[in-house]
C-alpha positions in Angstrom: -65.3 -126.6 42.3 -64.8 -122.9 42.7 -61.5 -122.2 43.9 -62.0 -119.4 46.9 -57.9 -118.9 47.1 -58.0 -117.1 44.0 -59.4 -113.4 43.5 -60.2 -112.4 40.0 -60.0 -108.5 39.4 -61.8 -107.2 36.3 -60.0 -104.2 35.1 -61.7 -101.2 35.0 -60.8 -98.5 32.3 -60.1 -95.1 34.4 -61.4 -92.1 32.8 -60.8 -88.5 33.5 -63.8 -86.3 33.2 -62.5 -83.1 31.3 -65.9 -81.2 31.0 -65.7 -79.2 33.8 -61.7 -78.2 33.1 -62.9 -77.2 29.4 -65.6 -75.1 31.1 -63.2 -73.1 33.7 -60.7 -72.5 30.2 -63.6 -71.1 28.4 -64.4 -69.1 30.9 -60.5 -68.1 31.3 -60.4 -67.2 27.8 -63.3 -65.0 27.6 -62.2 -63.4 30.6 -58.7 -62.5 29.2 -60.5 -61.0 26.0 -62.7 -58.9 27.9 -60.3 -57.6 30.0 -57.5 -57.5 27.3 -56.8 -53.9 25.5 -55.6 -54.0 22.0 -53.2 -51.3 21.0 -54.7 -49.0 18.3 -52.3 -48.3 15.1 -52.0 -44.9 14.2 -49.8 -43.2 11.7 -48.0 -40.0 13.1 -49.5 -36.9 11.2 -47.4 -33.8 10.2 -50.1 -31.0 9.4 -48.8 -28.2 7.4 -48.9 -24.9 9.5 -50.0 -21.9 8.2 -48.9 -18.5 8.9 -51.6 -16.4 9.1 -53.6 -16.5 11.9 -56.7 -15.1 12.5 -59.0 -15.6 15.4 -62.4 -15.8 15.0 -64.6 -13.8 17.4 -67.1 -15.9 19.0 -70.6 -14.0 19.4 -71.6 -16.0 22.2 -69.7 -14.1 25.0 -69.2 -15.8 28.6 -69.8 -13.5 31.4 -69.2 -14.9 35.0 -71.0 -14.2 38.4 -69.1 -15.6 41.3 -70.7 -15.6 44.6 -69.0 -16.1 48.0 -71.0 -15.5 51.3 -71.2 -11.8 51.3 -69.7 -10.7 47.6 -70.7 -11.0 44.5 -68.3 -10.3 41.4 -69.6 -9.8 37.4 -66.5 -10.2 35.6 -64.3 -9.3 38.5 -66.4 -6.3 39.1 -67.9 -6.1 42.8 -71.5 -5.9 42.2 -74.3 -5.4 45.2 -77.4 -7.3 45.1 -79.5 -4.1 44.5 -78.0 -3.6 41.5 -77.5 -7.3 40.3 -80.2 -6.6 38.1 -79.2 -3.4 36.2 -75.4 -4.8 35.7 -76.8 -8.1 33.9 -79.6 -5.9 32.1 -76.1 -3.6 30.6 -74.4 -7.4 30.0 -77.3 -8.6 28.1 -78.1 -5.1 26.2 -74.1 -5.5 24.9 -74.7 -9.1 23.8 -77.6 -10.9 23.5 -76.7 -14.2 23.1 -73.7 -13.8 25.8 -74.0 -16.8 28.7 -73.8 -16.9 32.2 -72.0 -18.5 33.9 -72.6 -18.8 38.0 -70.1 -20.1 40.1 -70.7 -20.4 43.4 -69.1 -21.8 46.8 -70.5 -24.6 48.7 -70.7 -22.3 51.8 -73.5 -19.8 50.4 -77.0 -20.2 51.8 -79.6 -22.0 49.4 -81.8 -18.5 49.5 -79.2 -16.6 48.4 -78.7 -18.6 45.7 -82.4 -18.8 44.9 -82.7 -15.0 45.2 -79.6 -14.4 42.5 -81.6 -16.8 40.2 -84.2 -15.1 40.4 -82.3 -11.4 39.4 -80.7 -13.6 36.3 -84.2 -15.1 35.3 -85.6 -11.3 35.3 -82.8 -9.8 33.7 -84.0 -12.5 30.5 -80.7 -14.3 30.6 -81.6 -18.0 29.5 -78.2 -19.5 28.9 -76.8 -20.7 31.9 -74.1 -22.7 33.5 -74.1 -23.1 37.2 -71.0 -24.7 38.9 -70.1 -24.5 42.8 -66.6 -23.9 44.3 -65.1 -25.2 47.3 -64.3 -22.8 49.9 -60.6 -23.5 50.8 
């Protein structure tokens, strides 16, 4: 006879699945080497100095052309707009390979600009930086 009274418990082995914590410490790793910045080595340098010094005279000159709303300066000369064009004709004749640059304020119409663009492309001058100013 089978004796009801009595339970019988098999024992089950527990087992804790460690897959997914090995995948959230991979992923912790590679985000710590990623995001980690390794400190360089360098040996401190003590170049000899020498006395003489001579400066070498660059050929490539920089002449600037600032415009506001109403003024325009060529290397801190006020310059009119009718005779833009002779004053960078003189710049170039002095040095032909001198650049230009053209600063500008954010405030000065879009023609204006286009017109002085024009005056620099007929005055030949091909190296150009433009950069615009804030008006404070």
């Amino acid at each position: 006879m089978i004796d009801f009274g009595k339970k019988i418990f098999e024992e089950e082995e527990i087992t804790v699945n460690i897959t997914s914590m090995i995948d959230v410490i991979f992923i912790l790793l590679i985000f710590f080497m990623v995001s980690t910045q390794f400190k360089k080595n360098s040996l401190p340098l003590n170049l000899p100095r020498s006395s003489d010094t001579t400066q070498e005279k660059s050929d490539s000159e920089i002449n600037v052309l600032s415009v506001t709303d109403d003024e325009l300066f060529l290397n801190g000369n006020l310059v009119d707009f009718e005779n833009l064009y002779q004053s960078l004709l003189l710049e170039k004749e002095k040095n032909p390979q001198a650049s230009l640059s053209f600063e500008c304020e954010n405030t000065v119409e879009f023609q204006r600009v286009v017109n002085i663009l024009t005056e620099i492309q007929k005055a030949g001058i091909t190296r150009i930086g433009i950069t615009h100013e804030f008006a404070e």
